[in-house]
C-alpha distance (Angstrom), angle and dihedral (degrees) to the residues before:
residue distance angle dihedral
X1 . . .
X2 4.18 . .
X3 3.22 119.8 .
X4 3.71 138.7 -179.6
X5 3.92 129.0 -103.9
X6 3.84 117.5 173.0
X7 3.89 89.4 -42.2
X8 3.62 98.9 -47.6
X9 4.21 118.1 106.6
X10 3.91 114.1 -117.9
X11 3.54 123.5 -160.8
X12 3.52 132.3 -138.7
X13 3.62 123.9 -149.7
X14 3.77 97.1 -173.4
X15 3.15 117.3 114.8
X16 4.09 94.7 -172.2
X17 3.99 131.4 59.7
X18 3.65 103.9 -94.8
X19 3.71 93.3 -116.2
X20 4.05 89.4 64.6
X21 3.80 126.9 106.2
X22 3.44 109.5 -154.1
X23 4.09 82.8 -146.9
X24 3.84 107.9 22.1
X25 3.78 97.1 34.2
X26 3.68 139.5 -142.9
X27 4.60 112.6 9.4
X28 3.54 104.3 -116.6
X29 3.38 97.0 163.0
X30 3.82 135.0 40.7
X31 4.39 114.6 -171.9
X32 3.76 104.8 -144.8
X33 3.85 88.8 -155.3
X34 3.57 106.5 53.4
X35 3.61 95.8 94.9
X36 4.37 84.9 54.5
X37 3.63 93.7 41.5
X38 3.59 92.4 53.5
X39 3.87 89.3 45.4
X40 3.73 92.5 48.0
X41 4.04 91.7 50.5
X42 3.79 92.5 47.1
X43 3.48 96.5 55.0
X44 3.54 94.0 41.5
X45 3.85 84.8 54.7
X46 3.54 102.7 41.4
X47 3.75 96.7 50.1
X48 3.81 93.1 55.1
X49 3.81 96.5 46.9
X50 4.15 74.1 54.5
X51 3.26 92.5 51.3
X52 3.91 101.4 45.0
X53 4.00 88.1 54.8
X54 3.78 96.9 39.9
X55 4.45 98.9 50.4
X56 3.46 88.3 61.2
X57 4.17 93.1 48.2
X58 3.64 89.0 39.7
X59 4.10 103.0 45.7
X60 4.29 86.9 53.2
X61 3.55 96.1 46.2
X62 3.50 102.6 45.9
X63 3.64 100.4 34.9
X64 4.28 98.5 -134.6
X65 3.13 105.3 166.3
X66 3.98 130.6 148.0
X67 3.52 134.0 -133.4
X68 4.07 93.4 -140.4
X69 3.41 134.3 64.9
X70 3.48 100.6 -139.4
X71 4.02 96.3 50.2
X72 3.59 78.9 50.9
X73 3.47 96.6 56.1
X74 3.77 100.5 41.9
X75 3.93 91.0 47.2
X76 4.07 89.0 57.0
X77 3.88 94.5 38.3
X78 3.89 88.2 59.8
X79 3.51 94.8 45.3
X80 3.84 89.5 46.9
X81 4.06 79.0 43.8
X82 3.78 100.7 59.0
X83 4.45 86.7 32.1
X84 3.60 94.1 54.5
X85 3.55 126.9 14.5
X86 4.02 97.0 35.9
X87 4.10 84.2 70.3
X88 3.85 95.3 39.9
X89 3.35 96.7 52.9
X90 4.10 93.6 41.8
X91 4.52 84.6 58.7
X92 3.56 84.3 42.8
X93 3.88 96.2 55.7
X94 3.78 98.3 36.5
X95 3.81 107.9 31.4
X96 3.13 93.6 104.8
X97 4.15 105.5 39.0
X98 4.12 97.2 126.7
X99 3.78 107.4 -118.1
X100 3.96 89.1 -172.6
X101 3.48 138.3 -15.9
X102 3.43 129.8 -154.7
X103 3.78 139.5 -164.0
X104 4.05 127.1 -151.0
X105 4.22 99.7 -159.2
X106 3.93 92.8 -155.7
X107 3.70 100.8 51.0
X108 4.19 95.0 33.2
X109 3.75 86.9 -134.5
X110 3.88 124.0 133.1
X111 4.26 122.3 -152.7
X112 3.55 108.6 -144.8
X113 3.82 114.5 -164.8
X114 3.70 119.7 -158.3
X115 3.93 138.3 166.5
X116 4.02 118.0 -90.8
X117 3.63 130.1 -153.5
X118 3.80 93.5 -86.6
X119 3.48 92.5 53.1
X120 4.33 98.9 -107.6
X121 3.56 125.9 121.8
X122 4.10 117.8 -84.1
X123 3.97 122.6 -163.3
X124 3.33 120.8 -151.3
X125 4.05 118.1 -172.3
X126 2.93 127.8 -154.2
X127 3.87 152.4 167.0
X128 3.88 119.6 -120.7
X129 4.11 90.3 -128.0
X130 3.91 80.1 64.5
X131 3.34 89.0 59.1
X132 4.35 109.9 104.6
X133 3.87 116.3 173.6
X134 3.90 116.2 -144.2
X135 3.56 123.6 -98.4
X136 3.37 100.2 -136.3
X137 3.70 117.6 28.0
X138 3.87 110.8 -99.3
X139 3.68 121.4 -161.8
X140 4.16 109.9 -122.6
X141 3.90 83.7 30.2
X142 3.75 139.2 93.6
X143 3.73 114.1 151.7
X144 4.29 123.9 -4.4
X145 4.14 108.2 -127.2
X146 3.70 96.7 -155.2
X147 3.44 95.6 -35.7
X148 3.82 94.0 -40.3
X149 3.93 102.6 116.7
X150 3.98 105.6 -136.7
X151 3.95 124.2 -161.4
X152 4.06 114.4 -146.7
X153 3.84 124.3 158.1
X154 3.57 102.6 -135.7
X155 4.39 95.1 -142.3
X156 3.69 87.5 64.4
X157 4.11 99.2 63.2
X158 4.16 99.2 96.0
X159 3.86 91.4 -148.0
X160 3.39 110.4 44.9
X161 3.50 96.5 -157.9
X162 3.89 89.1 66.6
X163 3.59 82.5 74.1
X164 3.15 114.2 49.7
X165 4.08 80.8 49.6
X166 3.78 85.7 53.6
X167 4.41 88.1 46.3
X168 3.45 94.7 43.6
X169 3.78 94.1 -114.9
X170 3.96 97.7 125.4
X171 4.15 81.2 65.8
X172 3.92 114.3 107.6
X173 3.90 108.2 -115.1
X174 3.85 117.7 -123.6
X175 3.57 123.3 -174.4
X176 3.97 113.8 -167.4
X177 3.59 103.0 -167.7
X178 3.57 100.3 -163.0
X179 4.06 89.4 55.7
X180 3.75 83.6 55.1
X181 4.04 91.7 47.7
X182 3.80 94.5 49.0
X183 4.03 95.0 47.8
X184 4.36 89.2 42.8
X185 4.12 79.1 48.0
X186 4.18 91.3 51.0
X187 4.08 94.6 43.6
């Protein structure tokens, strides 16, 4: 492949399209918040390990202490607050916000790759028959892979059709009516 940059020939040595994998496949999918997400959980996590080795610094050299108990207690339970649960509930939220997602054609499987608790890339594979779409429309959740809930903004898939194939929509529909009678019939 030769392309052109201000007049002077640049050569590729790729041999792939540069939205290939040689393990996960072909990009479907592109996250336009991974770099904030990542941000967001960094900072979150860097300013508590901050805080868990400054408190300790900070209560001996400045001698706060409190005469109650229960001031005590509520000044170290929103320190512990803003240390521990602020980070928690950040992974919680966006652990499963889709950075990428790929699709391998041949096997019909799709690699998902998310954010883990330390902050490094996790893939998750799997097939499109695993693929179950809430009842009821949940907030940090589009579709559950396995029982992995996955977060994708629909306007960001280039090709459409990739996901409807992802969704399920490209399926026929089939209605069996008497499947439907029977289970109205057992409720």
């Amino acid at each position: 492949q030769v392309t052109s940059f201000r007049g002077v020939a640049v050569r590729s040595l790729c041999t792939s399209s540069p939205h290939e994998h040689p393990e996960h496949g072909r990009l479907v999918y592109k996250g336009n918040l991974a770099k904030a997400v990542l941000g967001v959980r960094f900072f979150s996590y860097s300013t508590s390990i901050f805080n868990l080795f400054m408190m300790p610094y900070i209560m001996f050299k400045t001698g706060i202490g409190f005469e109650s108990l229960l001031i005590q207690a509520a000044f170290y339970g929103l320190i512990g607050f803003f240390t521990f649960v602020t980070p928690v509930t950040l992974h919680v939220l966006t652990k499963g916000y889709v950075i990428r997602l790929y699709y391998k054609d041949e096997m019909d499987t799709y690699t998902a790759i998310t954010y883990n608790a330390i902050l490094a890339e996790k893939a998750t594979v799997f097939h499109q028959k695993d693929v179950k779409i809430p009842d009821i429309t949940k907030m940090f959740t589009t579709f559950y892979a396995k029982t992995k809930s996955m977060l994708v903004n629909p306007t960001l898939f280039p090709n459409p059709q990739d996901y409807n194939h992802l969704m399920g929509y490209d399926k026929s529909f089939y209605f069996n009516l008497e499947e439907e009678k029977e289970a109205g019939e057992k409720k």
